[in-house]
C-alpha positions as a Markdown table, in Angstrom:
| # | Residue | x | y | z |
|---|---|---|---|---|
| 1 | Unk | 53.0 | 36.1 | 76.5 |
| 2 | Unk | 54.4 | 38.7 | 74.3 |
| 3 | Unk | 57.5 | 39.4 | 76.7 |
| 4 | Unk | 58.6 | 35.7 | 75.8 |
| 5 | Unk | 57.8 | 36.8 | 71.7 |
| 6 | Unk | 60.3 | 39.3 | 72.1 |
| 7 | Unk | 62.9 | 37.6 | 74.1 |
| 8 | Unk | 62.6 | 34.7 | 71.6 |
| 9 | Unk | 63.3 | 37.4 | 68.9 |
| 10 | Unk | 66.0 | 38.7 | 70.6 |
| 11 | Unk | 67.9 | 35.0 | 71.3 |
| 12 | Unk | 67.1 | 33.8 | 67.4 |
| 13 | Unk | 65.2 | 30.9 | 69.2 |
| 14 | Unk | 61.3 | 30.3 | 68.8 |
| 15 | Unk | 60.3 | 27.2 | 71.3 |
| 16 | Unk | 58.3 | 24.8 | 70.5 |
| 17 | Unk | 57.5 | 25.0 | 74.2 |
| 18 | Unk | 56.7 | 28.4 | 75.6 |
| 19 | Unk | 56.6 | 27.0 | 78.8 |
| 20 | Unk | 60.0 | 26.0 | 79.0 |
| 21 | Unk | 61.3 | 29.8 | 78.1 |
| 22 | Unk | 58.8 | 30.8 | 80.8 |
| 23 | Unk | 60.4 | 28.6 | 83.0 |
| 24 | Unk | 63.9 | 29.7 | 82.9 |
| 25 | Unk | 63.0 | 33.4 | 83.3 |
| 26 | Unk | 61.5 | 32.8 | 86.2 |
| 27 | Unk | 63.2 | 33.4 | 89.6 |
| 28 | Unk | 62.4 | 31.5 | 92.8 |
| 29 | Unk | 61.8 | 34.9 | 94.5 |
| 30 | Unk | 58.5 | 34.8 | 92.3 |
| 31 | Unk | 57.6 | 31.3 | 93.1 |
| 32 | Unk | 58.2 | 32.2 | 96.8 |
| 33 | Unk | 55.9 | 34.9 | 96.7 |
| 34 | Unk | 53.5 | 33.4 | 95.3 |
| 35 | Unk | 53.4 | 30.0 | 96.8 |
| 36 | Unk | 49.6 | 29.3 | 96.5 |
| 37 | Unk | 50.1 | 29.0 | 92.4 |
| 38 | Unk | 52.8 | 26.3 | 92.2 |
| 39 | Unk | 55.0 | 28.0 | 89.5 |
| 40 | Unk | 57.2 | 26.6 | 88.6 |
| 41 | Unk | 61.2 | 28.1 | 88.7 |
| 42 | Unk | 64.4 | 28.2 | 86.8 |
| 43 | Unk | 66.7 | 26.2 | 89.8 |
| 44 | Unk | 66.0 | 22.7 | 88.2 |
| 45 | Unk | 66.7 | 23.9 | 84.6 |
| 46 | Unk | 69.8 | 25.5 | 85.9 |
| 47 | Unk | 71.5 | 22.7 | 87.2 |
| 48 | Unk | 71.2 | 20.8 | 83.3 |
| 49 | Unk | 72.5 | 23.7 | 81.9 |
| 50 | Unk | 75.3 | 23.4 | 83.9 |
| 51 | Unk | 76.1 | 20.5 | 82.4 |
| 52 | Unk | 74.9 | 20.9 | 78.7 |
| 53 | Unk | 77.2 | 23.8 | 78.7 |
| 54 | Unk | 80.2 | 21.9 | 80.0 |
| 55 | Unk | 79.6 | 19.0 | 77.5 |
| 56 | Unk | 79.2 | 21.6 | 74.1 |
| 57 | Unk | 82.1 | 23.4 | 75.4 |
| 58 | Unk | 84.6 | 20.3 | 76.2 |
| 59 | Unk | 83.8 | 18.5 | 73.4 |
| 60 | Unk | 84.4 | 21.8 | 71.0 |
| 61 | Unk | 87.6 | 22.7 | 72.7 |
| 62 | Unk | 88.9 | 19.0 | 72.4 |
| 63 | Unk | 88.2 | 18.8 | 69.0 |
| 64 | Unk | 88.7 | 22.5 | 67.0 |
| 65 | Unk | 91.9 | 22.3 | 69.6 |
| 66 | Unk | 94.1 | 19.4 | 69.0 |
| 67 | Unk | 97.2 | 21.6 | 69.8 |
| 68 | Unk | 96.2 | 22.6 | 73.6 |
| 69 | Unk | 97.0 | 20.1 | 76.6 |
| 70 | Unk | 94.5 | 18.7 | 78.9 |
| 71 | Unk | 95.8 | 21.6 | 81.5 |
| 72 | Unk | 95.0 | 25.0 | 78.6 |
| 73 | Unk | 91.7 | 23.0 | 77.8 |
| 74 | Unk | 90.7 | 23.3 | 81.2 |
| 75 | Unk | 91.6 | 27.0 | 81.9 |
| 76 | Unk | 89.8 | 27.6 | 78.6 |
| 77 | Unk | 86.6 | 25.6 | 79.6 |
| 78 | Unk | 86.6 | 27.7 | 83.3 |
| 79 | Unk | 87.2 | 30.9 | 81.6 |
| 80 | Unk | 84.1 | 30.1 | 79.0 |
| 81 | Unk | 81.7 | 29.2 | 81.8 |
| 82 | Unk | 82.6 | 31.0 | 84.6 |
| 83 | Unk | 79.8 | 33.0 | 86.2 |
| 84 | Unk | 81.3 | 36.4 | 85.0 |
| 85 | Unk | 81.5 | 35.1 | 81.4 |
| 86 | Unk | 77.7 | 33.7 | 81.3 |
| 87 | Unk | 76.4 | 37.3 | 83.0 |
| 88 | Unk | 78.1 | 38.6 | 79.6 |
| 89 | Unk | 76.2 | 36.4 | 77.5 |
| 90 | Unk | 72.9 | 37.2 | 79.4 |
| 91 | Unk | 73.4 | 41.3 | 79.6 |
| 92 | Unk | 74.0 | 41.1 | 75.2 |
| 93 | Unk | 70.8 | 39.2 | 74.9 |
| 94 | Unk | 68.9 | 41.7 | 77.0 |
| 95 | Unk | 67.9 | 38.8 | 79.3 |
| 96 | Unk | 67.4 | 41.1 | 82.3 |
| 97 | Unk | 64.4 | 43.0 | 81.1 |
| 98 | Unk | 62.4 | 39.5 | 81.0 |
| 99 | Unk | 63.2 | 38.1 | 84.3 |
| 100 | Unk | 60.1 | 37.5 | 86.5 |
| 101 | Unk | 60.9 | 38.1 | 90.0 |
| 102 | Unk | 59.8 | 38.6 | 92.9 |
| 103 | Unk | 59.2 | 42.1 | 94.5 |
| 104 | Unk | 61.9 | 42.0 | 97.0 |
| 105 | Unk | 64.5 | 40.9 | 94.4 |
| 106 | Unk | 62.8 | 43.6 | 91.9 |
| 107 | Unk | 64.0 | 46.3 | 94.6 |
| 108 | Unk | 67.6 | 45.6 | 95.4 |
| 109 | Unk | 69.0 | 45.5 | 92.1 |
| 110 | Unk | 68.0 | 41.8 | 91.0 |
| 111 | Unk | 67.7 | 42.2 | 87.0 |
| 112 | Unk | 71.4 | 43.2 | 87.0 |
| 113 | Unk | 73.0 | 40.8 | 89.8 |
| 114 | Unk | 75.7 | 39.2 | 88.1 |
| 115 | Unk | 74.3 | 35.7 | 90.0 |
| 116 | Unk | 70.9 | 35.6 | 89.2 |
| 117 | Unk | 71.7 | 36.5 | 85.3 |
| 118 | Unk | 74.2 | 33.7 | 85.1 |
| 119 | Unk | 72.5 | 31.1 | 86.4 |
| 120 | Unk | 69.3 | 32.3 | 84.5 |
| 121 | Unk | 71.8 | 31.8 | 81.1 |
| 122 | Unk | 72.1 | 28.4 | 82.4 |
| 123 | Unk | 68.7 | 27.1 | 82.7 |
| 124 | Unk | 68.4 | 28.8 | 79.4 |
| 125 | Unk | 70.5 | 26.5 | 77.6 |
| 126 | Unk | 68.9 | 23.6 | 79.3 |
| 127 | Unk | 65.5 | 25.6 | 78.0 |
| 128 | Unk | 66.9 | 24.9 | 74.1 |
| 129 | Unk | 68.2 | 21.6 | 74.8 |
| 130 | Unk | 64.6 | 20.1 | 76.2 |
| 131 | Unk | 63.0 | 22.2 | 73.3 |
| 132 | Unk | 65.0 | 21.4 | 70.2 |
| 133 | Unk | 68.0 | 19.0 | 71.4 |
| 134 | Unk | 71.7 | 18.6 | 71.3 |
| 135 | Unk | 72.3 | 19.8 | 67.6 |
| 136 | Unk | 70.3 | 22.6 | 68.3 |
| 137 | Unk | 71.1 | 24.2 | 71.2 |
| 138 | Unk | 75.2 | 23.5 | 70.1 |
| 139 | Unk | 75.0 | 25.8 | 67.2 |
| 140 | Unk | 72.5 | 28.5 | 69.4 |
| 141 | Unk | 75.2 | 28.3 | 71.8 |
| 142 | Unk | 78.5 | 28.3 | 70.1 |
| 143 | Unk | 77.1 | 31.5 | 68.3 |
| 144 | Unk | 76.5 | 33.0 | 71.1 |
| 145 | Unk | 80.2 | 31.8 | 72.9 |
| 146 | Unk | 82.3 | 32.9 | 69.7 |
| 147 | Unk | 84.3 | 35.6 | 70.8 |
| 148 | Unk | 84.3 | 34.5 | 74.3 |
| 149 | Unk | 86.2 | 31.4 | 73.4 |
| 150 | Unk | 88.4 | 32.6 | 70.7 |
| 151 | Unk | 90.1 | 34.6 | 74.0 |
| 152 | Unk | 89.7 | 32.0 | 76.4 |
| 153 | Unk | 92.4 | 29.9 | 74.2 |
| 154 | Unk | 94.3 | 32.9 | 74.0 |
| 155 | Unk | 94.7 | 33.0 | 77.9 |
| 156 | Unk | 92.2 | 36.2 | 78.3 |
| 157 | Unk | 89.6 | 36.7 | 80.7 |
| 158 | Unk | 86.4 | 38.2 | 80.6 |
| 159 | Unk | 86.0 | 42.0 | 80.1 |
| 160 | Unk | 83.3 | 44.8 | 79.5 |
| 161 | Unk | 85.0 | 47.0 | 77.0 |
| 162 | Unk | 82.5 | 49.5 | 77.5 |
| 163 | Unk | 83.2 | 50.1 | 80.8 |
| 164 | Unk | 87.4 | 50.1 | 79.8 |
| 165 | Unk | 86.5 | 52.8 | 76.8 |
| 166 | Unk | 84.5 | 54.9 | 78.7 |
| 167 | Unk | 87.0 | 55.1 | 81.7 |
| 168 | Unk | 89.7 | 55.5 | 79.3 |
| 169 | Unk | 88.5 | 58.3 | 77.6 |
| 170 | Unk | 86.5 | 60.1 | 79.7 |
| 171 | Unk | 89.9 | 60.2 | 82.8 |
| 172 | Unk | 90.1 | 64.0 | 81.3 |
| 173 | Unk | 86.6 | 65.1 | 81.4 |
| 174 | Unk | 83.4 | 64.6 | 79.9 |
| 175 | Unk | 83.2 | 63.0 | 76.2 |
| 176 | Unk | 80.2 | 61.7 | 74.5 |
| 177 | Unk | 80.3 | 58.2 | 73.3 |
| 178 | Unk | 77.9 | 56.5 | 71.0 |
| 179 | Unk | 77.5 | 53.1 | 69.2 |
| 180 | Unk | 75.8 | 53.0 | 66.1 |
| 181 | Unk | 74.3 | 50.0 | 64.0 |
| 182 | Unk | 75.8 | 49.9 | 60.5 |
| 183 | Unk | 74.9 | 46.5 | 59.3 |
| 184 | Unk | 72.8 | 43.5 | 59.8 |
| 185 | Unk | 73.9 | 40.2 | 57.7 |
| 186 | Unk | 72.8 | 36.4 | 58.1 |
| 187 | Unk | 69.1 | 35.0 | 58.3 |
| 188 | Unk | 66.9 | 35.7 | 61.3 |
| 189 | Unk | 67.8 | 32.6 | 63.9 |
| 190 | Unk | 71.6 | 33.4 | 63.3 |
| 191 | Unk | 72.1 | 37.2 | 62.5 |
| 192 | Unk | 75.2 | 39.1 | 63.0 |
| 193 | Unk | 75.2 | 42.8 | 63.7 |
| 194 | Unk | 77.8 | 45.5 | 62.9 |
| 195 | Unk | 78.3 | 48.5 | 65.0 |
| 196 | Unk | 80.5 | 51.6 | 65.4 |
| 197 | Unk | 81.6 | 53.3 | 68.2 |
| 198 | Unk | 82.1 | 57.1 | 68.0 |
| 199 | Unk | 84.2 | 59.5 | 70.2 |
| 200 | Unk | 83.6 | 63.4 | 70.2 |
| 201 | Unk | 81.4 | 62.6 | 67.1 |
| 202 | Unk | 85.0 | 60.5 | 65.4 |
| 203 | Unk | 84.3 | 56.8 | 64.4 |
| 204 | Unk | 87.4 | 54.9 | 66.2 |
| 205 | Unk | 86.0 | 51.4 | 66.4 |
| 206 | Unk | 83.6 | 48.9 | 64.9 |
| 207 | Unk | 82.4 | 45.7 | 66.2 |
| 208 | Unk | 81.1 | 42.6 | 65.0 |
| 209 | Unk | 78.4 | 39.8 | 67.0 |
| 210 | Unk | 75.6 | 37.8 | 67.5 |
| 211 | Unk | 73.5 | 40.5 | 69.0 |
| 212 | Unk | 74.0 | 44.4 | 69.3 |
| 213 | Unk | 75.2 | 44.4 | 73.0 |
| 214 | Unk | 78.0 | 42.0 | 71.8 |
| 215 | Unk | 78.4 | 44.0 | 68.6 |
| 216 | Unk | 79.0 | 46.8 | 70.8 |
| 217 | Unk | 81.6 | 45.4 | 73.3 |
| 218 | Unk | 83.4 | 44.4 | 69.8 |
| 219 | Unk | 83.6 | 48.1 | 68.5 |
| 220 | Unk | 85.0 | 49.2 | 72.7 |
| 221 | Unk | 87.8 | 46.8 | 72.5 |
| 222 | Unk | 88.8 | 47.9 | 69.0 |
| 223 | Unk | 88.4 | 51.7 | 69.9 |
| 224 | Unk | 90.9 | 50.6 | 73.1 |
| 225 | Unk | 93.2 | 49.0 | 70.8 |
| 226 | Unk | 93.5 | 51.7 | 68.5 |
| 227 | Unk | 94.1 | 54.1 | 71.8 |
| 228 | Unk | 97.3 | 52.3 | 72.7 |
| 229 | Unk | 95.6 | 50.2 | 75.4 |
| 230 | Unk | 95.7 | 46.8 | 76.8 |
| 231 | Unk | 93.1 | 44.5 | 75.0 |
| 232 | Unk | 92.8 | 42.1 | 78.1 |
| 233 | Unk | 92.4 | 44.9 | 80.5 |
């Protein structure tokens, strides 16, 4: 069990039930190869994440956005759960490395398929909901959602600013970029984390979030920023 110990340490969540966590880690690829056991998959727990995550995002939205018609709320709410947006979420919390899955998937790339660590984010939330209810898994999740919905009301999308800096800067050659943690602030089930980016050994951005990879994407857009480029891109 002490993959779930150090997921739970990275999400800032300890369950009360294990199983659940175990649970929404697991991919029916597993289950399906090993049929005799009757483990148990993260499909069910997806499909009430689905919905928890609709209900803490509409009713946040609706009431922290008074100004916004019915029509901007609900581009805001698709931009905040859409399938590119949870696979963000998952990929800052490391969630790929704890995945169980099943051989085949193992082979072809499934830790970093943009489906399978979406919908794995899902049945997560539904994980902390049956675990520690509403209240709890509203705060867990808005945490984790912060930046992503400050630019959904803003009208931007989704992007990896990691991938924009390092194509930016590395369109004349080869450049080594590096992100460095500077700070940690907040207690352990809600930390933030501070990071820098450097260029050629030159600090041009830092970054704030709920977990390093976040932290990180935060330091990319304001290095792009400060290099003259488009922070929607």
């Amino acid at each position: 069990m002490n993959h779930l110990k150090a997921f739970q340490e990275i999400i800032g969540y300890k369950f009360n039930q294990p199983d659940l966590l175990q649970t929404a880690l697991t991919h029916s690829s597993y289950a399906n190869e090993n049929r005799g056991k009757h483990i148990l998959f993260n499909e069910r727990l997806e499909f009430l994440g689905d919905s928890v995550l609709s209900l803490i995002v509409s009713k946040f939205l609706f009431e922290n956005y008074q100004n916004l018609p019915e029509g901007d709320l609900t581009k805001a709410r698709a931009t905040i759960v859409c399938e590119r947006s949870l696979w963000a979420c998952a990929t800052n919390i490391e969630m790929g490395n704890f995945l169980i899955l099943g051989k085949g998937e193992e082979l072809t790339g499934g830790r970093t398929r943009v489906s399978i660590l979406a919908d794995a984010y899902e049945a997560l939330i539904a994980a902390i909901y049956l675990d520690g209810g509403i209240d709890v898994v509203r705060e867990w999740l808005l945490g984790q959602l912060y930046e992503t919905i400050q630019d959904a009301v803003k009208g931007k999308t989704v992007s990896d600013y990691k991938t924009a800096l390092q194509e930016c800067v590395q369109a004349g050659g080869a450049v080594e970029i590096h992100y460095d943690v500077i700070g940690e602030s907040g207690p352990d089930h809600s930390k933030s984390f501070f990071v820098q980016v450097r260029i050629d050994g030159q600090v041009m951005g830092q970054g704030e979030g709920k977990s390093k990879k976040n932290a990180e994407q935060m330091a990319a857009k304001d290095a792009l920023t400060k290099l003259g480029e488009s922070s929607g891109r």
